[in-house]
ZAROZA-891950 format. One record per residue (C-alpha): residue in one letter; x, y, z. Coordinates in steps of 0.02 Angstrom, whole numbers, plus 50000, padded with zeros to 5 digits. Layout:
! residues N
aXYZ ...
//
This chain:
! residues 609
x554835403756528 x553155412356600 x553915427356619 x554565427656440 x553065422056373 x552085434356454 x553355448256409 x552985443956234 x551315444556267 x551265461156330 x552365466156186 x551125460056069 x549715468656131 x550595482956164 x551495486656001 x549635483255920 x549085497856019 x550425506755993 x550495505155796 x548715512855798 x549015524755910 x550655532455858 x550675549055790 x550975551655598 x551875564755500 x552485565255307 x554085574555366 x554835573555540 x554525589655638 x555975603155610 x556095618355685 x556385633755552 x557875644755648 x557315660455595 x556255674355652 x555545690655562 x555795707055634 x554365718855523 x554345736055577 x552985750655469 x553815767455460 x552275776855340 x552775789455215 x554855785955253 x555975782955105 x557005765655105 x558505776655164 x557765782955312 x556945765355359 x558505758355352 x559645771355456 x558095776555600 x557345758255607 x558155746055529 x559965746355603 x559525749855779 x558395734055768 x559835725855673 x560935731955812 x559795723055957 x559795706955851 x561605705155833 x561595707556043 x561085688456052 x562325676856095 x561375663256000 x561185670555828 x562065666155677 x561885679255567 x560575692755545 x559775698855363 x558735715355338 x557915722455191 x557405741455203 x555945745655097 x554885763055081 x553905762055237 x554315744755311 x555715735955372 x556045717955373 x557255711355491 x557785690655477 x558715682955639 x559445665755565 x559925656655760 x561055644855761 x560785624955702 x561285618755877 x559575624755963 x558225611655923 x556205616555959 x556325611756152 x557815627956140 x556875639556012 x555695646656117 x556725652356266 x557765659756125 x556185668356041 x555805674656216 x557465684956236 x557305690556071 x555715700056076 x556505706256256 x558185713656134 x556965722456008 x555765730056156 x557105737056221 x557595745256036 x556175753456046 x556475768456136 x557915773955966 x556685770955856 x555675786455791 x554315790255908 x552945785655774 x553635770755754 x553845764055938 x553085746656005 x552615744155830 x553725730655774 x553085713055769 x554275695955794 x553625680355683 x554415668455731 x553195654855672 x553135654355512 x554095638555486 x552395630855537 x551685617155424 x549845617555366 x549655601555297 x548065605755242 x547695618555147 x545875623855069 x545455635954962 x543625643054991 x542995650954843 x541375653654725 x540625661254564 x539695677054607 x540395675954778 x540935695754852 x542375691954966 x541795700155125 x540385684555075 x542075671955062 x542655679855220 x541115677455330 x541025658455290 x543015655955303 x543105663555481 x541545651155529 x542655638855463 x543825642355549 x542815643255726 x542345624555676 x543955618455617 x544745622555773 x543825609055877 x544455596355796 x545525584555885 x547465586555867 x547405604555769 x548605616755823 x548065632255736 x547055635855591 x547485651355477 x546815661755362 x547635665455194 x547185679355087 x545905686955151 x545755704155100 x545615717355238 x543835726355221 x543745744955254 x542745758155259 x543095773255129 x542775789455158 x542805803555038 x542885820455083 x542545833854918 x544015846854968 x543325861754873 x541715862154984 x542715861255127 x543795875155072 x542275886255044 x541445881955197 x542995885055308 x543325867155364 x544875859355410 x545035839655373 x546055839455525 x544455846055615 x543205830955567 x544675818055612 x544625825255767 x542845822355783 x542705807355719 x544015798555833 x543255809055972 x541495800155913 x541825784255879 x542605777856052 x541865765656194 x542005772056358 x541425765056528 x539735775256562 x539805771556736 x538355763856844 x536835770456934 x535635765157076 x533995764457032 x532885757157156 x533495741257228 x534465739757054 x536085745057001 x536165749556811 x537645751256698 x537535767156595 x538035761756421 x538435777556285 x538145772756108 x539285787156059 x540295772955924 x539675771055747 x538485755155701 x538525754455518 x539515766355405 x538305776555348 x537885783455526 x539765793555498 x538775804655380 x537525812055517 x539085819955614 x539055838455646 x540335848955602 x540445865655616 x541315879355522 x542715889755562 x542195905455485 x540395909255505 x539925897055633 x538965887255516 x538425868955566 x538085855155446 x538395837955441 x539595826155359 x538715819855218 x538615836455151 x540585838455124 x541005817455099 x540225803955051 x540585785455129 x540665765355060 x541155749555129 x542405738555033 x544065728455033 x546155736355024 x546445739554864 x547785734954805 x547685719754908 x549265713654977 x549185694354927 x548085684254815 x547195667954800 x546465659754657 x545905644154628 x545475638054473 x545165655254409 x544225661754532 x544825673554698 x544965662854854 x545105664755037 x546415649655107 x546275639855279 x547745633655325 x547675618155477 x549265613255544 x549625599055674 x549895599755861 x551715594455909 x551775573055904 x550055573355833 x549125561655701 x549085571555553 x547695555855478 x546735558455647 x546625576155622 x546155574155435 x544865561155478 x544155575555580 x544155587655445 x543405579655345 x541955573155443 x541755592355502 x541545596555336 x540235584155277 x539315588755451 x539215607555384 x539045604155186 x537045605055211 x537205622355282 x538515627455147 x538005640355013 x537375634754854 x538835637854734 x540305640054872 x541475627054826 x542865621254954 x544515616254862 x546055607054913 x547665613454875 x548655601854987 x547755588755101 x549375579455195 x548385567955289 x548255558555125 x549865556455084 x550315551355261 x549085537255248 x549685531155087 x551465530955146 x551205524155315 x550015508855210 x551555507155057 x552725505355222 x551565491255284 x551535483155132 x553585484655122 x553685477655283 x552625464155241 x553425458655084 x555185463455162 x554615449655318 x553855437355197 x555545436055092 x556555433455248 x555535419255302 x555545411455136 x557385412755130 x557595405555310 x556135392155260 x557145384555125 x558845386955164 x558645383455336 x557135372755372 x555375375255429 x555605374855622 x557035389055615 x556015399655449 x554675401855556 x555335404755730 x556575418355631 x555185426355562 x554075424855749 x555515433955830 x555655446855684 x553935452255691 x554105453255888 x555535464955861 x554595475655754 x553005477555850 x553875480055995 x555005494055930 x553165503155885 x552915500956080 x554475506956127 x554095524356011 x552715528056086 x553065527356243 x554725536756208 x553515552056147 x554545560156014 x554505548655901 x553475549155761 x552915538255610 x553505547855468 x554555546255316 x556305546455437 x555785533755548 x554835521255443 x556385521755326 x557625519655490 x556585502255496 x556615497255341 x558495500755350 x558485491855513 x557495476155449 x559185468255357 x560165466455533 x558705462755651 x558575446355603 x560645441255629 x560515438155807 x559115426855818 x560045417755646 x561745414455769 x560815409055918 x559375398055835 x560765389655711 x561725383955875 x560255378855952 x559445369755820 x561355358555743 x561785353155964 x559815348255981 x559565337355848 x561545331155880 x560735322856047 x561225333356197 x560225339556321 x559125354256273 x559215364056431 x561235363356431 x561155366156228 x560165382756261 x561165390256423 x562935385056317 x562325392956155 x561595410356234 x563055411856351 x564455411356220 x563565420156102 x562765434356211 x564115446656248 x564845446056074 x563265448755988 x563205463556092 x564535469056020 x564095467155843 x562415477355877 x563185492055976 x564275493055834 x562675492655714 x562035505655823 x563535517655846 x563705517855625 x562305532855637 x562775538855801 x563555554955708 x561545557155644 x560795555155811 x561965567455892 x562165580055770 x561795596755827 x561365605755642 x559965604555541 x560275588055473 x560325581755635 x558805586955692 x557805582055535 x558525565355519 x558855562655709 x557325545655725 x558475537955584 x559665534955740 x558505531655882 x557435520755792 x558915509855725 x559375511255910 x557765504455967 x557655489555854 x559195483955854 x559385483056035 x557395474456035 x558385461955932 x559755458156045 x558705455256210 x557545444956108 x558965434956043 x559525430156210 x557655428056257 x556285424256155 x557445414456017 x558055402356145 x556345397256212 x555625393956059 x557105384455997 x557075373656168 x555145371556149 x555175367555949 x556875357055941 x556885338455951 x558385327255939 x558645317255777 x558295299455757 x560225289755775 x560955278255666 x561495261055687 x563195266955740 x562225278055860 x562915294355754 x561475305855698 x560465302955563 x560955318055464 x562275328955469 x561915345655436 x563615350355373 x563365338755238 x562045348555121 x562485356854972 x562625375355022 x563785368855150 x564905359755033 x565095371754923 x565375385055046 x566705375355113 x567545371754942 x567635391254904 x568405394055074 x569805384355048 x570305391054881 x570275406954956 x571365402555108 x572355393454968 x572675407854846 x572615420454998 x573765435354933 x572605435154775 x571035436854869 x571665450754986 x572285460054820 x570795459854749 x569905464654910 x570795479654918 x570775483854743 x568865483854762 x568805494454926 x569685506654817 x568595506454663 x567085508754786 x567935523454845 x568205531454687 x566545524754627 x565805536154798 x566305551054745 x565535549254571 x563815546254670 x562585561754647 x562245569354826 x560575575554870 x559975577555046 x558175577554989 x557745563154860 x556535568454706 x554905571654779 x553655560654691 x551885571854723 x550705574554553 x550675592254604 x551925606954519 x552505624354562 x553195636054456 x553685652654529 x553485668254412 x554285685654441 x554045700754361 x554945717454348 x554745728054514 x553695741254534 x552185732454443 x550675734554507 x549745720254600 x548135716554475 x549345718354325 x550265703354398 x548645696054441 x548215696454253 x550025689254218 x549505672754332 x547835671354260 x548445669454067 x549755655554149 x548285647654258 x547145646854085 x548335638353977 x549045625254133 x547035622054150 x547025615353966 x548205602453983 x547885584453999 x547755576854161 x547805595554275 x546395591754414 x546655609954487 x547775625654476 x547935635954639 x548995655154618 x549695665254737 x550095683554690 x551005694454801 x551995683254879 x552125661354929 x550755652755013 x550575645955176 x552235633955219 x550895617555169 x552685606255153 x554115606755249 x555225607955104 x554195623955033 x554985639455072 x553605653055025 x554305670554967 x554125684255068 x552695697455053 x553215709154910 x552365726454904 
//
């Protein structure tokens, strides 16, 4: 008995720890199968992107012996290559599988067209999740101004404990524009190709070398590059006919700004927005991490710009919490009602050993995760134990009931307790490993499902085997230390018989009509395993149940070929009137394409140009 009391000890204590320490998700991490090929071809029509890039790279792809099917899109000047691998690779496969991919498209290189080659780029991650999401944004606010702050952001952001990455969204590429006045050059004899020439030639680092001087040795640095833009304009050129000089700004003139048209777009309520996306290292604490954030962010709000407002367009962490407390609270009520079941049909003594033993299952199955590694809290796993919580408590229910009637018969509590466990033992056993093996086919399922929903199986796995060893264990102790024999009659029979109550009695009566009218009762029994299967197949089936977020997304698309800003103005009339509804805390717009992937079920559409 000191061994099992200190095992539950150390169970205890341990599954405490373990609760706090686990890591939490909303979704289970999934691995997104597919990788993007991009490939810029300027100035070539979609035809000749797809015949000179896209179906040698196509070609490569289909080379791998673990794809499942490959998807291009040709457009004028880029292709866009999708390898789709197949389900049975999980993410401890996917990156060997990456790796012999980007080996297959280097070695496509050498068809491609020789402007073109070593200038493909594999993504293969953006099945990421950012599950937070900010939008940085301000009246008044230039966004080379939005920029500056989001990239110190970002520099802070990624100290925090358990981040992964940290990503910029929308930020729109700044550039310097320089415009040359053609009709001056033609007059003064200048070729454009000639101040290219020069300019590349000029604006270059190069290793000056290093010199002794003295008992020093100096390294010669050349400031040949360009500082600011404006120094561009003090280049000399010279002309091609009379052997003129003059400089740059005399032909061109030069400014600093921003792509336009930009390629994506960020507003948040109303107003142009940089994102930062913050996704989660692999079996982190997505609360942890937010906890983090968010202290980061108070730390740096003094220092923030008057009038720079940071918004939230998804902040996970939050719902995590929320879940991971409504879980608690399940559990807890879940617990409470099988106690109070147990307490009055089946006594005090046995309610609350029942219920001791449950809550030792439970704890220790939060042990057991953690120290298993993969396994997460998230919406899988806290639903395998809720699942799990109906059957945990059947073994402990056999063993304490034999226990508890041959105790209080009289006999001798040590003999009681070895008789009970070692005729029950092996076909309990049984009855769990059958439990168990009903979601075997999740656990080891090699597609997607399998993968998403594999903790359903382990964690069922887990408990119900907790519940087994402590039914052979833990139950018996505490019935041996709690039991007490029953006062005898006169005749020396016990007091009470527990077969006598009422539940028994009547239990007993409906057994013996049944056993009495047995054809009708196996009739009906499999007249209602029929209706249940035709009532099956009129269930609806959804993998994914309605999501029950306040948030919204509506995805708009309009006529190709439209320019950028007009579908800009498009979202902004949609964003005005959703604004002016009741209850609408904030609007966030992406134009160009989908935002960062800020929920695992959120496919984002591709860049569209």
């Amino acid at each position: 008995n000191r061994v099992v009391f200190v095992a539950m000890a150390l169970a205890l204590v341990g599954g405490i720890i373990a609760y706090r320490e686990l890591g939490r998700l909303e979704d289970p991490e999934f691995t997104i199968k597919e990788a993007l090929i991009v490939t810029p071809y300027p100035g070539a029509s979609a035809e000749d992107v797809a015949m000179e890039v896209t179906n040698p790279i196509e070609s490569a792809c289909q080379q791998l012996g673990q794809l499942e099917r490959v998807e291009s899109e040709s457009l004028r000047g880029r292709s866009v290559v999708k390898a789709v691998i197949r389900d049975r690779y999980d993410r401890h496969l996917i990156p060997q599988v990456w790796d012999e991919l980007r080996r297959k498209v280097a070695d496509a290189q050498a068809l491609l067209p020789p402007s073109v080659r070593g200038q493909s780029i594999i993504v293969d991650d953006f099945g990421d999740v950012y599950g937070i999401f900010l939008a940085i944004s301000g009246e008044g606010f230039t966004y080379p101004e939005l920029r500056r702050y989001a990239e110190f952001l970002r520099r802070e952001l990624l100290l925090v404990d358990n981040v992964k990455k940290v990503e910029l969204f929308a930020e729109q590429q700044e550039q310097v524009f320089l415009e040359i006045s053609r009709s001056r050059l033609a007059r003064l004899g200048i070729n454009e190709d000639q101040i290219y020439r020069l300019l590349t030639a000029q604006n270059v680092a190069a290793d000056g070398g290093r010199v002794r001087v003295g008992p020093e040795h100096l390294t010669i640095d050349p400031e040949g590059g360009f500082r600011v833009p404006q120094e561009m304009l003090d280049l000399v050129i010279s002309s091609e006919t009379g052997g003129r000089q003059l400089t740059l700004r005399d032909v061109a003139t030069v400014e600093r700004g921003y792509s336009d048209p930009p390629r994506r777009i960020l507003r948040f309520d109303g107003q142009p927005a940089i994102g930062i996306g913050i996704s989660t290292i692999q079996g982190g604490n997505v609360v942890r991490m937010g906890e983090g954030v968010r202290k980061t962010l108070d730390r740096l709000k003094p220092d923030q710009p008057i009038g720079l407002e940071i918004g939230e367009i998804n902040f996970q962490p939050e719902a995590v919490s929320a879940a991971t407390s409504d879980f608690v609270f399940n559990l807890l009520k879940a617990v409470s009602i099988v106690i109070l079941v147990l307490l009055v049909t089946m006594g005090v003594k046995t309610g609350l050993i029942i219920g001791s033993v449950l809550f030792l299952t439970i704890i220790s199955t939060f042990l057991v995760m953690y120290m298993e590694g993969d396994l997460l809290m998230e919406r899988i796993s806290l639903g395998a134990l809720i699942i799990a919580l109906c059957m945990l408590t059947d073994n402990a229910i056999i063993i304490i009931e034999g226990i508890k009637v041959r105790i209080e018969a009289g006999e001798d509590k040590l003999d009681v307790v070895r008789d009970v466990v070692a005729q029950n033992q092996w076909p309990l056993f049984g009855a769990t490993a059958i439990g168990i093996i009903a979601f075997a086919a999740i656990g080891l399922s090699e597609d997607s499902t399998g993968e998403y929903a594999n903790s359903l199986f382990w964690v069922i796995l887990i408990a119900l085997s907790l519940s087994w060893i402590s039914s052979v264990t833990a139950t018996p102790l505490l019935g041996y230390l709690f039991y007490k024999p029953l006062e005898k009659g006169a005749g020396g029979e016990p007091a009470a018989d527990p077969y006598a109550g009422v539940i028994f009695r009547a239990y007993r009566s409906l057994l013996m009509t049944a056993l009495r009218f047995r054809w009708v009762v196996m009739i009906l029994m499999i007249f209602a395993f029929v209706l249940s299967l035709y009532g099956f197949t009129r269930v609806d089936q959804s993998f994914f149940p309605p999501a029950t977020r306040p948030q919204f997304m509506v995805d708009v698309f309009l006529p190709a070929g439209l320019h950028i800003r007009e579908t800009e103005a498009f979202a902004d009339n949609i964003e005005e009137y959703v604004r002016a509804q009741d209850g609408v805390a904030h609007v966030a717009s992406f134009v160009g394409g989908g935002g960062l992937r800020f929920l695992l079920v959120y496919s984002p559409e591709s860049e569209n140009r």
